[in-house]
C-alpha positions in Angstrom: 10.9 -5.2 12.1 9.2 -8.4 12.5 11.5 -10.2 10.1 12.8 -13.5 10.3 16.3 -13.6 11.4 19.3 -16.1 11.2 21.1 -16.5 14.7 24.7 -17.0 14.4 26.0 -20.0 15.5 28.1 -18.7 18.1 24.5 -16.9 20.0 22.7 -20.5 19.2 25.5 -22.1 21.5 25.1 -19.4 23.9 21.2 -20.3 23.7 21.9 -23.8 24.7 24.4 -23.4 27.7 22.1 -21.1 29.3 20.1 -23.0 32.5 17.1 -24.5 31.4 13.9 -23.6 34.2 13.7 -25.9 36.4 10.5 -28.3 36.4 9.0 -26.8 39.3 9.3 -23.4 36.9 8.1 -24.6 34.0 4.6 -26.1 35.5 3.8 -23.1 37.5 4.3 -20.6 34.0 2.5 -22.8 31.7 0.0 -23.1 34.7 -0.2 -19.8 35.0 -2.1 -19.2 31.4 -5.0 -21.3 32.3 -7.6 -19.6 34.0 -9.3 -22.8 34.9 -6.1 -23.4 36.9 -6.8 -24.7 41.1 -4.2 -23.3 43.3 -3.9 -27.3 44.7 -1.9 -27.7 42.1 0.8 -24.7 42.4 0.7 -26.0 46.3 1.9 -29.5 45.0 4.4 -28.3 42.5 6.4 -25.9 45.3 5.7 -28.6 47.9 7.8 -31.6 45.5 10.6 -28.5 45.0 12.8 -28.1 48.1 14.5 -25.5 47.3 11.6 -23.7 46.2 9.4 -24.7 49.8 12.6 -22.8 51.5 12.3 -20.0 49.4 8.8 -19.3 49.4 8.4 -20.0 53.5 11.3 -17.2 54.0 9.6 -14.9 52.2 6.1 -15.4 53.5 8.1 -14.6 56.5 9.8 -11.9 55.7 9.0 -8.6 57.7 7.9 -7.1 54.1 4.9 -9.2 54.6 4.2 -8.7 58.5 2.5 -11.5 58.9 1.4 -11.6 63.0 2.6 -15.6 63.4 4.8 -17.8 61.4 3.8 -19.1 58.5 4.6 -23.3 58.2 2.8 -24.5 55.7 3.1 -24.0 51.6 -0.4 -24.2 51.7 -0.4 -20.9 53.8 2.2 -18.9 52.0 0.9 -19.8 48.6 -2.5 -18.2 49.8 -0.6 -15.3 51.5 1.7 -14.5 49.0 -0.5 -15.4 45.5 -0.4 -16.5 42.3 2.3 -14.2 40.9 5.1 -13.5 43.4 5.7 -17.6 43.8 6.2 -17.6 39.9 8.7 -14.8 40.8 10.0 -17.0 43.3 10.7 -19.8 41.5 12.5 -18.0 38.5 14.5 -16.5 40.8 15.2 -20.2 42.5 15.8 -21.3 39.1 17.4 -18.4 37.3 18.9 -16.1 39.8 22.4 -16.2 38.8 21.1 -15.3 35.1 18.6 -12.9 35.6 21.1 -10.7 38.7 24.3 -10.5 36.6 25.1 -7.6 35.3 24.5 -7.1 31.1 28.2 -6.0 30.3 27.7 -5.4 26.6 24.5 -3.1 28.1 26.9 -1.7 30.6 23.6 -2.4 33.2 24.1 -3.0 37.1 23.5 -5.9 39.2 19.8 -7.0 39.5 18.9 -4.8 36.6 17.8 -7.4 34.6 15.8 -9.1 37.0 14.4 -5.4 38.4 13.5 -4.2 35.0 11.5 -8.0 34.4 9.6 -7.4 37.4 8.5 -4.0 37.2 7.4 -4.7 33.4 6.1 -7.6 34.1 3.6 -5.3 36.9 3.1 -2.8 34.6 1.7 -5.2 32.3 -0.3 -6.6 34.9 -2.1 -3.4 35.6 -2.4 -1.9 32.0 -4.5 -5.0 31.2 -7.2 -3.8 33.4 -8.1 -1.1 30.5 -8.2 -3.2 27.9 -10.8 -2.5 25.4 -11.2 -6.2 25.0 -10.1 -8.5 27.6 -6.8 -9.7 28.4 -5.3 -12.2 30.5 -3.3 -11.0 33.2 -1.6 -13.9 34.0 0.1 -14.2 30.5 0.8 -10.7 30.0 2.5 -10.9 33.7 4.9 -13.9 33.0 5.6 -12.2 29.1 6.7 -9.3 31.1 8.8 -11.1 33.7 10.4 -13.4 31.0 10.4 -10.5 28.1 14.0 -9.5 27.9 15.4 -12.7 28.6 17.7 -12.5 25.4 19.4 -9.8 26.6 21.2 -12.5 29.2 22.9 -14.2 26.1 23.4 -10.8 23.6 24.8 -9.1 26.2 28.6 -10.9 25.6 28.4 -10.2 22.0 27.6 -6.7 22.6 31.0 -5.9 25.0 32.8 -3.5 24.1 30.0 -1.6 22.0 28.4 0.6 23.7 30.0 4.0 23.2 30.0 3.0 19.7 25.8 2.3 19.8 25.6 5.6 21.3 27.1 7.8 19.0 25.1 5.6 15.9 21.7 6.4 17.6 22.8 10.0 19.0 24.3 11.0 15.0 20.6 9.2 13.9 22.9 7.3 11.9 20.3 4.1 13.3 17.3 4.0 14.1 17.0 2.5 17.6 18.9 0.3 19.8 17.3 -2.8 18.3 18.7 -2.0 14.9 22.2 -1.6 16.5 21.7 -5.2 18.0 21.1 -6.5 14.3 23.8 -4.6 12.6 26.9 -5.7 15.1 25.4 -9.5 15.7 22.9 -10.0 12.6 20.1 -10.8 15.3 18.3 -8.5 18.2 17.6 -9.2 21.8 13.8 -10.3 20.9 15.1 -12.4 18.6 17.7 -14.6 20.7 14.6 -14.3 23.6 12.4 -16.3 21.1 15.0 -19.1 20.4 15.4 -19.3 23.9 11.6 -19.7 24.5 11.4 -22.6 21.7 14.6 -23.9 23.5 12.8 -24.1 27.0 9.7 -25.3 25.1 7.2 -22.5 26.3 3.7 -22.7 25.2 2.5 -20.0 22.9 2.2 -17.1 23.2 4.7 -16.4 25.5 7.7 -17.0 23.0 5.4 -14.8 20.4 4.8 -12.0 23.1 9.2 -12.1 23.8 9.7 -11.7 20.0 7.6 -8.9 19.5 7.8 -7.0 22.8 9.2 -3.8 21.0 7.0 -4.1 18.0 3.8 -5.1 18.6 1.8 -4.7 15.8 4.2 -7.1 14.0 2.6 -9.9 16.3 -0.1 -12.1 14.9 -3.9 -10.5 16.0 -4.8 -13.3 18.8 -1.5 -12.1 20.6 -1.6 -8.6 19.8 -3.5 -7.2 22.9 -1.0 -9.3 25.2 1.9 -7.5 23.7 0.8 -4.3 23.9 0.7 -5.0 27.2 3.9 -5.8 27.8 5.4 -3.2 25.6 3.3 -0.8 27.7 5.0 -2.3 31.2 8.8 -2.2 29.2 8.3 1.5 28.3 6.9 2.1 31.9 9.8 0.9 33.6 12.3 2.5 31.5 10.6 5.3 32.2 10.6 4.9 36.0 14.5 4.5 35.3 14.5 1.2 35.5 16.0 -0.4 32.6 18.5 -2.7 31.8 21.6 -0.1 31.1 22.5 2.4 28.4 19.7 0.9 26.2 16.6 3.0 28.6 14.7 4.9 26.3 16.4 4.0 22.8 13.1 2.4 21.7 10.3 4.1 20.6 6.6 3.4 21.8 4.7 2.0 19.7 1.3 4.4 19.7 -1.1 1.8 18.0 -1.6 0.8 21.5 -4.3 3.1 21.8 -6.3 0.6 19.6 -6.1 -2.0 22.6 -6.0 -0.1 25.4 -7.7 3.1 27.2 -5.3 5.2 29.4 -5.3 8.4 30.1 -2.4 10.2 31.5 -3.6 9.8 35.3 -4.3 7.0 34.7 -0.8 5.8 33.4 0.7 7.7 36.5 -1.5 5.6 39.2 -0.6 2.8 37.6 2.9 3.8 38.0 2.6 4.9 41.4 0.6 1.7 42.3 3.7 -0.6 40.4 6.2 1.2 42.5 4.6 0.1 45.9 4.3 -3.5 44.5 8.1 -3.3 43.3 9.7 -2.4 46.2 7.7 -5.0 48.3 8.1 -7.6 46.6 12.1 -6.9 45.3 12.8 -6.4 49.3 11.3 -9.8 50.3 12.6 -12.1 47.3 16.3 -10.6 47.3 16.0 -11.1 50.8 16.6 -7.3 51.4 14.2 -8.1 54.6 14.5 -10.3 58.0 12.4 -13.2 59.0 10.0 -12.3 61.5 11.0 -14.2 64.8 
């Protein structure tokens, strides 16, 4: 599973056109994996990003939040909002247009992308906090928000395929969607998310935790707790039926994570519930689903 793979020259191009993260973007995710980090520094980044300040002071706004006078400052809204839904924010800013199209050769919906991201990313979040050993949050958040990312660029060469995929894994002709992926391009989605990692130059082991999202225990030890993690928050939002299209549920779960991790099946549903509540908050403020408070 873990194989090295050959991308075809035609996905590599594909790799290249696609936006690069913006600056602002790119500090705040390799900030984001130091936990020696000072929140000064995320307040300087938005503040030298203009379209990022805008973004960010509309949402602190935003009725979702409730917030009883109007927030002015980035100082202010960084506090308010935290660490993780700015990093949201600026992808977003940066990647919107990517991450909100629909995957045709999935045949997903608008947003789905970017839905399914958030709620893994969540998931991952919150699994981390029974860990056997400890994991960093922060990392296994951004893996999750960033983990399907190859799926924006596979998605073309897939048109056309689905009902084709289907019948393959429905005749158990295959053995899961990934192995479709490899059989009609010669490379999966995990795959064309890792170029695209080394592409944007992300530290490690967020291009290692995108490559091995669906089969973790092909990932090196130091990374292997981080994505469990996020292979936990992928198969929790497919389950909550939010995937990314006819792919939901054509993966299996991997159940090493048991090794890494300690949840029991309440436990897994709170964490669901609780992912849910953040979702829908934090989807309704940054797709601007909510006013500004006047």
């Amino acid at each position: 599973m873990g194989e090295k793979m050959t991308i075809q020259p035609e996905i590599a191009a594909k790799v290249k056109e696609l936006q690069p993260l913006s600056a602002s973007a790119s500090e705040l995710v390799t900030l984001m994996g130091k936990p020696d980090r000072d929140l000064r520094n995320i307040i300087r980044i938005v503040e030298c990003d203009a379209a990022l300040t805008a973004k960010v002071l509309r949402v602190a706004n935003s009725t979702v939040f409730g917030t009883a006078e109007p927030v002015t400052s980035v100082s202010r809204a960084v506090s308010f909002l935290g660490e993780k839904v700015i990093l949201a924010i600026a992808l977003d800013v940066c990647m919107g247009s990517v991450l909100r199209q629909p995957l045709e050769g999935y045949e997903g919906r608008d947003n789905g992308l970017w839905e399914h991201n958030l709620r893994t990313a969540l998931g991952a979040r919150e699994v981390v906090r029974l860990a056997r050993d400890e994991i960093n949050a922060d990392i296994a958040f951004t893996g999750g928000i960033l983990h399907d990312i190859g799926k924006a660029v596979l998605s073309e060469f897939l048109h056309g395929s689905a009902p084709d995929i289907l019948a393959r894994i429905e005749t158990q002709t295959t053995r899961d969607y990934l192995s479709v992926e490899r059989e009609i391009t010669g490379i999966d989605h995990c795959a064309v998310g890792y170029e695209i990692a080394r592409f944007w130059n992300l530290a490690s082991p967020l291009p290692e935790i995108i490559r091995f999202h669906h089969f973790p225990g092909s990932a090196g030890e130091k990374v292997k707790g981080l994505v469990y993690a996020v292979h936990l928050g992928d198969i929790m939002a497919m389950m909550a039926g939010a995937g990314t299209g006819i792919d939901d549920m054509k993966y299996s779960l991997d159940p090493a994570f048991s090794h890494y991790f300690k949840i029991s099946h309440r436990e897994l549903e709170k964490i669901m519930f609780d992912v849910e509540l953040e979702f829908q908050k934090t989807k309704s403020s940054i797709l601007g689903n909510a006013e500004p408070v006047q």
